[in-house]
N, C-alpha and C positions, 0 to 999 in steps of 0.2 A: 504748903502744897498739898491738895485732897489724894489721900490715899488711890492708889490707881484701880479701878475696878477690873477684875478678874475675868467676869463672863463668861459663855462658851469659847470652850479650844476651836482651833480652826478643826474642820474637818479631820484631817492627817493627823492628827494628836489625838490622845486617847482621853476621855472622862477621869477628872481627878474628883477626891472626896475634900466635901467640905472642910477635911482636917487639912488636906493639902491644899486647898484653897487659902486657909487663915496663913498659912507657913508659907506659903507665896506671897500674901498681905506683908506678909513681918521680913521674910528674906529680902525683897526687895526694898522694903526700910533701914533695914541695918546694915544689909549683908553678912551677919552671922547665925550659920545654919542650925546650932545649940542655942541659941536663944532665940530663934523663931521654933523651933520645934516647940522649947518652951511652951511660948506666946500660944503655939498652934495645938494647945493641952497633951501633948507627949509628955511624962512623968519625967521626973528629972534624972531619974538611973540612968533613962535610956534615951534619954534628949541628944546628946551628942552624937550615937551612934543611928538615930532615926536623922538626926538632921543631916549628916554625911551622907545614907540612904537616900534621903527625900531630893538635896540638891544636883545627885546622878540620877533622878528616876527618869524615864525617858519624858513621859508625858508629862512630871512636873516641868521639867528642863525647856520641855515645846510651850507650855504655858507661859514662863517666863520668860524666852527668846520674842515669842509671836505682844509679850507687854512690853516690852524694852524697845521693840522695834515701832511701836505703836506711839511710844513717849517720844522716841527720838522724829518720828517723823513729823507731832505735833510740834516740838520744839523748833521743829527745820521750818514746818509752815507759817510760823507765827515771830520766830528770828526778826521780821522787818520793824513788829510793833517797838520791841526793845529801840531797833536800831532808831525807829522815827522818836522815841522818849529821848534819849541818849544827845541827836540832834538837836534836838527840842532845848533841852539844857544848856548844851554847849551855844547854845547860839543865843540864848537869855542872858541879856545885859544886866539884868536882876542879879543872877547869878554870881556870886565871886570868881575874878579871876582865875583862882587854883582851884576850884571845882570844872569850870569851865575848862583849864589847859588840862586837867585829869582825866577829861571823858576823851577832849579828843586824844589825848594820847592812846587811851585804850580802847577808841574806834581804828586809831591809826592800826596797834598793835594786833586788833584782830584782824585787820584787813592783812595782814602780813607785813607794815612798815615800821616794823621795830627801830623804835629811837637808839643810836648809838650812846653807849653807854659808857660813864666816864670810870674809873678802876684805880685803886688806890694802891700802889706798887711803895713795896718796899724791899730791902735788901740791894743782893748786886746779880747782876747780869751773867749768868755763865751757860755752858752747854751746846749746842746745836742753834742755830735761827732760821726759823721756818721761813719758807723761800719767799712767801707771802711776805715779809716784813723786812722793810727796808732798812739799808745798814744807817742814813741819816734816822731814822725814828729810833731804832738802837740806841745811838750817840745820842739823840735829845734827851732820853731816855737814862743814860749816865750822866750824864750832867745834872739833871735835875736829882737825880739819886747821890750824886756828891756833894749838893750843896745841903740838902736835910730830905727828910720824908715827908709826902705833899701831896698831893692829889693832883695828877697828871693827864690829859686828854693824850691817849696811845693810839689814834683815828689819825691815818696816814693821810695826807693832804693829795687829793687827785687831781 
């Protein structure tokens, strides 16, 4: 991904220096404010203490709020192209099965349709049972936990 250009502050922000410029380049690389100072020619005594300085400076902070906000909105407006790749695959008979069942699952999973998930239970049953959980799933539940440890689908039948 090309480094994010820095440019003029908006308005409301103040004029940073070329130095806080580079420390901007590098903080929002790494996110560590001692090695972007580094990066951004601060000697190394005082690297730690300028980069704690430079990540509260006002106008640094407006600079990188006003990039952040910039990336995320390109990301928002450009979200479709992934989505139509993604499709694009999932829907290619080329494709292997389990590349194919992998994208949709995690088209499903950003759309918010998280696949119920199976959980591998072992020990024994004790304590409280949240009200959510029926006392038959319980019992299927010991049972299967009496005969040996196994991998068991805990998904209450509706």
């Amino acid at each position: 991904m090309p480094k994010p250009r820095i440019g003029r502050p908006k308005s409301n922000a103040k004029k940073v220096t070329p130095k806080q410029e580079k420390f901007i380049e590098e903080y929002l690389e790494t996110g560590n404010a001692t090695q972007s100072a580094r990066a951004a020619g601060y000697s190394e005594k005082c690297a730690s203490v300028q980069g704690n300085r430079l990540k509260n400076n006002k106008a640094v902070v407006a600079v990188i709020e006003d990039i952040k906000r910039d990336v995320a909105q390109e990301i928002k407006d450009n979200a479709h192209i992934a989505y139509d790749v993604l499709q694009d695959i999932m829907l290619d008979p080329r494709v292997s099965a389990k590349v194919r069942s992998d994208v949709a699952s995690n088209l499903l999973d950003r759309a918010g349709h998280k696949a119920v998930e199976k959980k591998q239970v072992t020990g024994s049953i004790t304590g409280s049972i949240n009200s959510t959980v029926t006392m038959d799933l319980v019992q299927r539940a010991r049972e299967l936990l009496a005969t040996k440890s196994r991998t068991i689908d805990v998904t209450p039948d509706v």
